[in-house]
PyMOL CGO cylinders between C-alpha atoms (Angstrom):
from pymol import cmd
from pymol.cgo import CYLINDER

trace = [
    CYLINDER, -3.39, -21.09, -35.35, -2.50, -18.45, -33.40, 0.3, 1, 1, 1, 1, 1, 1,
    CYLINDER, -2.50, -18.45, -33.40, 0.60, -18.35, -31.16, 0.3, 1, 1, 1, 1, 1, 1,
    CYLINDER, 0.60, -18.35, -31.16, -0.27, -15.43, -28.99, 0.3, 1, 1, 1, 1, 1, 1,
    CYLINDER, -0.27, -15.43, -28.99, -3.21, -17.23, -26.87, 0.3, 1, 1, 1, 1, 1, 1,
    CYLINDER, -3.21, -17.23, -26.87, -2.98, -17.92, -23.06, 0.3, 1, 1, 1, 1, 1, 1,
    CYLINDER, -2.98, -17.92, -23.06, -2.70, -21.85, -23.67, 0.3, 1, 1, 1, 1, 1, 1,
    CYLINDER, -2.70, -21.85, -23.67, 1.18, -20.96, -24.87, 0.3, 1, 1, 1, 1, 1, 1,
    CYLINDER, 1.18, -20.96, -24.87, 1.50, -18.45, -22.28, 0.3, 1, 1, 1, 1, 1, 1,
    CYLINDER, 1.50, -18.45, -22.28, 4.08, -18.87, -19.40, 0.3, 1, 1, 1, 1, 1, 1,
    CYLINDER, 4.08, -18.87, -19.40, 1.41, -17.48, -16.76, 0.3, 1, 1, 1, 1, 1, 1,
    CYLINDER, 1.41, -17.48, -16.76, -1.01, -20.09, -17.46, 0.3, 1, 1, 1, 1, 1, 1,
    CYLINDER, -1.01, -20.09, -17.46, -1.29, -23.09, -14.93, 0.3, 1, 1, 1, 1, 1, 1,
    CYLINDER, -1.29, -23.09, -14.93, -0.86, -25.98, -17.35, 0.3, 1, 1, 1, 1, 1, 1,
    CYLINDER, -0.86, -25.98, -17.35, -0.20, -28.56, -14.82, 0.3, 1, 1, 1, 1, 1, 1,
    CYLINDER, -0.20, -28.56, -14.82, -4.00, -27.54, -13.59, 0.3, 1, 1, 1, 1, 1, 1,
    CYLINDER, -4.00, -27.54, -13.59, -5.39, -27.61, -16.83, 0.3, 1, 1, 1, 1, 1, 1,
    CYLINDER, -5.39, -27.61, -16.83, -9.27, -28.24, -16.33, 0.3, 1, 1, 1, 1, 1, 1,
    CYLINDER, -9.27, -28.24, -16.33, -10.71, -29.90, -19.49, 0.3, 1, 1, 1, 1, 1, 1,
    CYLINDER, -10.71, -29.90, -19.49, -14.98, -29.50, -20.24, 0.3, 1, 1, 1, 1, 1, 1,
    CYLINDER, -14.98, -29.50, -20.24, -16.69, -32.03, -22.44, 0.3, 1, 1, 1, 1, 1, 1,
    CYLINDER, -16.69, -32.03, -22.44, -18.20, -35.35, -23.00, 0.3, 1, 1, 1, 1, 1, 1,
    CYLINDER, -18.20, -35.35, -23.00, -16.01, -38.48, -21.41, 0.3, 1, 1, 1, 1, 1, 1,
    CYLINDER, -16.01, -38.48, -21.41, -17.59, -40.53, -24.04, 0.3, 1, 1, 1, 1, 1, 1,
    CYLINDER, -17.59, -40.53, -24.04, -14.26, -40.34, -26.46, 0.3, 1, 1, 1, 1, 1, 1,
    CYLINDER, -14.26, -40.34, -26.46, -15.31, -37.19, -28.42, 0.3, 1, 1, 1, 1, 1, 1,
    CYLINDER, -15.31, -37.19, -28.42, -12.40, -35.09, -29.11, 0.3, 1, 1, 1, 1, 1, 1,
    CYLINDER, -12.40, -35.09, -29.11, -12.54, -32.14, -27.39, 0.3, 1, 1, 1, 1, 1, 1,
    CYLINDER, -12.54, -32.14, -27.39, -12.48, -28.55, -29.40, 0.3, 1, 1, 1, 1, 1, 1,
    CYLINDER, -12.48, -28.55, -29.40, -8.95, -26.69, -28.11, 0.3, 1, 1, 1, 1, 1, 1,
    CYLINDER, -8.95, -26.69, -28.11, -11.58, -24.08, -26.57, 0.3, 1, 1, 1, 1, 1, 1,
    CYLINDER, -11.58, -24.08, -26.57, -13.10, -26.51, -23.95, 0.3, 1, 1, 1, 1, 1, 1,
    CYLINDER, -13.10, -26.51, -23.95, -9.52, -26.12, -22.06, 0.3, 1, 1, 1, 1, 1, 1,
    CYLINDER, -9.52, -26.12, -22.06, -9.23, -23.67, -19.16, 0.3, 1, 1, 1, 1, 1, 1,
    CYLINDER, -9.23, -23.67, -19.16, -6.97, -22.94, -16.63, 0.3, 1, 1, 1, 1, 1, 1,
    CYLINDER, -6.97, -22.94, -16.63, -5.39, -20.58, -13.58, 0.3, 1, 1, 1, 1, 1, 1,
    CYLINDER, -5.39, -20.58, -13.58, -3.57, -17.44, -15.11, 0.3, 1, 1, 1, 1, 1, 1,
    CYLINDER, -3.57, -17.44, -15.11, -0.99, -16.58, -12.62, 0.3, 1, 1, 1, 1, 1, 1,
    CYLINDER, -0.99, -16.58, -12.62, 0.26, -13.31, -13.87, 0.3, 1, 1, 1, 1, 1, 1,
    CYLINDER, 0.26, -13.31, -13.87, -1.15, -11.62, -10.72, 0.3, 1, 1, 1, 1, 1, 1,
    CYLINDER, -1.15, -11.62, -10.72, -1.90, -12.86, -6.92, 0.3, 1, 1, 1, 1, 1, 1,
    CYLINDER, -1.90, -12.86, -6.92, -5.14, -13.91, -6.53, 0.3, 1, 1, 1, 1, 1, 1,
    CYLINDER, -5.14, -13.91, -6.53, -7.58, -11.99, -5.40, 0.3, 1, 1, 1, 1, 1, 1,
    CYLINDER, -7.58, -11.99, -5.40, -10.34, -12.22, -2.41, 0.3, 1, 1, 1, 1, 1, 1,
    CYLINDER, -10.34, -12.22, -2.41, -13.20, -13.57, -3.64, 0.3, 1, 1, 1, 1, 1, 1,
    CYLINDER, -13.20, -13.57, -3.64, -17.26, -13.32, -2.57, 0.3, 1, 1, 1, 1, 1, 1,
    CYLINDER, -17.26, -13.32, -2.57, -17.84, -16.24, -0.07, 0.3, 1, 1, 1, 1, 1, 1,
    CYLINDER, -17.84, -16.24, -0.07, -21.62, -16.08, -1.19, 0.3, 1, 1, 1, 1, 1, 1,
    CYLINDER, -21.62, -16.08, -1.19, -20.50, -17.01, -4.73, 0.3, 1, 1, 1, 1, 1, 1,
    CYLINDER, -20.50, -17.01, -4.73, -20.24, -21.05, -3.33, 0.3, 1, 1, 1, 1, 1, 1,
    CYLINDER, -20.24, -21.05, -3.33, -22.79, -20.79, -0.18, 0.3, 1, 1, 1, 1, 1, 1,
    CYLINDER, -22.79, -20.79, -0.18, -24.72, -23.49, -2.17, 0.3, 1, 1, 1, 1, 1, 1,
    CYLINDER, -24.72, -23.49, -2.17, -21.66, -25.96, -2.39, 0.3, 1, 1, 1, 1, 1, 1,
    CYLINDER, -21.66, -25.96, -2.39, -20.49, -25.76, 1.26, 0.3, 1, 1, 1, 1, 1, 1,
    CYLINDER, -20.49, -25.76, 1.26, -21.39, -24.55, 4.43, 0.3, 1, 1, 1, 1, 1, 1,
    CYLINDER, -21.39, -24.55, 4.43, -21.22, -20.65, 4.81, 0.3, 1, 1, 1, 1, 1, 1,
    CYLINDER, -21.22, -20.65, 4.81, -20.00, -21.23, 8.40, 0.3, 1, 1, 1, 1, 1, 1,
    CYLINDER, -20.00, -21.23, 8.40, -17.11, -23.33, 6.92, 0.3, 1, 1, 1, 1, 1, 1,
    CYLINDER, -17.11, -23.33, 6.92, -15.90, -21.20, 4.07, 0.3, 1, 1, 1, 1, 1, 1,
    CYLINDER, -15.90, -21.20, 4.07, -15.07, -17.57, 5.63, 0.3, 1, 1, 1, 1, 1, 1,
    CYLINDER, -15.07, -17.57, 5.63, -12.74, -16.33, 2.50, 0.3, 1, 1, 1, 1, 1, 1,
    CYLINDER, -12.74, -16.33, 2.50, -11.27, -17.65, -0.19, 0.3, 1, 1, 1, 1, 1, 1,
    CYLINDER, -11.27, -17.65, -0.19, -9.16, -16.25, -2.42, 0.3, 1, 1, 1, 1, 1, 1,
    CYLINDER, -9.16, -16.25, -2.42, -8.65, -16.97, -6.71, 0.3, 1, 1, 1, 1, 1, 1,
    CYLINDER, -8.65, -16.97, -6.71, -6.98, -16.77, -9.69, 0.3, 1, 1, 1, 1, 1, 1,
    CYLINDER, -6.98, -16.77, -9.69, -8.89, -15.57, -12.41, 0.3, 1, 1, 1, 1, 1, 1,
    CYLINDER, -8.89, -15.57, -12.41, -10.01, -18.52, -15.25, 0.3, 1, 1, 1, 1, 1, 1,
    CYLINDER, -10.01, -18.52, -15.25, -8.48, -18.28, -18.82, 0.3, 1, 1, 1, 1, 1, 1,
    CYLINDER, -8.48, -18.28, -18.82, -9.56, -20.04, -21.69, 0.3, 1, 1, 1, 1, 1, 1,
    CYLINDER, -9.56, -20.04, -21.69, -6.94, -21.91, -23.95, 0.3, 1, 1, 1, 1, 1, 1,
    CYLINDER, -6.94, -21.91, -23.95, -7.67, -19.75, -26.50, 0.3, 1, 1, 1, 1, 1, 1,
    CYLINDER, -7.67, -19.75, -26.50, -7.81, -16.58, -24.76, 0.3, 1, 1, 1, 1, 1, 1,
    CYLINDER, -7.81, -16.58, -24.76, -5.31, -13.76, -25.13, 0.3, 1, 1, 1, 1, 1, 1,
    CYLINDER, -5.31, -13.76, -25.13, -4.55, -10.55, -23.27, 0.3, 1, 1, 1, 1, 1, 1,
    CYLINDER, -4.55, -10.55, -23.27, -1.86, -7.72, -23.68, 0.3, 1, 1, 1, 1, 1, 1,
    CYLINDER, -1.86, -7.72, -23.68, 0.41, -9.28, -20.88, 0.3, 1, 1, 1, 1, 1, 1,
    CYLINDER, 0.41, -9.28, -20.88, 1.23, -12.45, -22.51, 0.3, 1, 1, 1, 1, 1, 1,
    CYLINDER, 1.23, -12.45, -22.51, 4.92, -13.94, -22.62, 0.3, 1, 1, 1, 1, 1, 1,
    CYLINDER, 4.92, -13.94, -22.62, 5.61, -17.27, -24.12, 0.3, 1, 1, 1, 1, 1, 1,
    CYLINDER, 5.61, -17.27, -24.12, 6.05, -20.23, -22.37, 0.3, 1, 1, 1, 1, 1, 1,
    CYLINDER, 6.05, -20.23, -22.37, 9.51, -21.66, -22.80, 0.3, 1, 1, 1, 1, 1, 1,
    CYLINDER, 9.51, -21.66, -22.80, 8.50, -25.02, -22.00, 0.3, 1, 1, 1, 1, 1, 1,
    CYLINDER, 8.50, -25.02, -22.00, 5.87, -25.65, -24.93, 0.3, 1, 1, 1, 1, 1, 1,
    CYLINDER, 5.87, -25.65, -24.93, 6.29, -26.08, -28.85, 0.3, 1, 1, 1, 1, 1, 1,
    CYLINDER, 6.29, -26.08, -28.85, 3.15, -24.36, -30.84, 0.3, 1, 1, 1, 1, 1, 1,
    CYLINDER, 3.15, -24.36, -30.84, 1.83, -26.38, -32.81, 0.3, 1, 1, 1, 1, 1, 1,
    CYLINDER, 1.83, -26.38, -32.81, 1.35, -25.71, -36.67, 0.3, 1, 1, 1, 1, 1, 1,
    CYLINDER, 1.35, -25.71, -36.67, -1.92, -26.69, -38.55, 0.3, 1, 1, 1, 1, 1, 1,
]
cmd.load_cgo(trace, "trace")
């Protein structure tokens, strides 16, 4: 497995961690993880991007971190000091 992926990098928002898949006890594939990379601020995003879940009158701006994948990589990443890889 490889070490260098954004689920072992110290920019990604474990504690956030967003999991996609069946609740019906399937185990999950490591790719169906996602979460917040917070190498950068966030940036503003399009307000007509979510008109169709909320009011447009409510939401004015809003403002995100990009997604990552578990299994994503990118040339900025730095291990996380907090997480053992683990070894197939």
């Amino acid at each position: 497995m490889k070490t260098e992926r954004c689920g072992l990098c110290r920019f990604y928002h474990l504690e956030l961690e967003i999991k996609n898949g069946n609740n019906d006890g399937m185990k999950l594939h490591e790719d169906d993880f996602h979460a917040e990379c917070r190498r950068y601020p966030p940036v503003m995003g399009l307000n007509e991007d979510f008109r169709a879940m909320v009011d447009a009158e409510v939401l004015s701006d809003f403002y995100t971190f990009p997604i990552v994948r578990n299994l994503g990589w990118c040339g900025e990443w730095q291990r996380r000091t907090n997480v053992v890889p683990q070894t197939s």
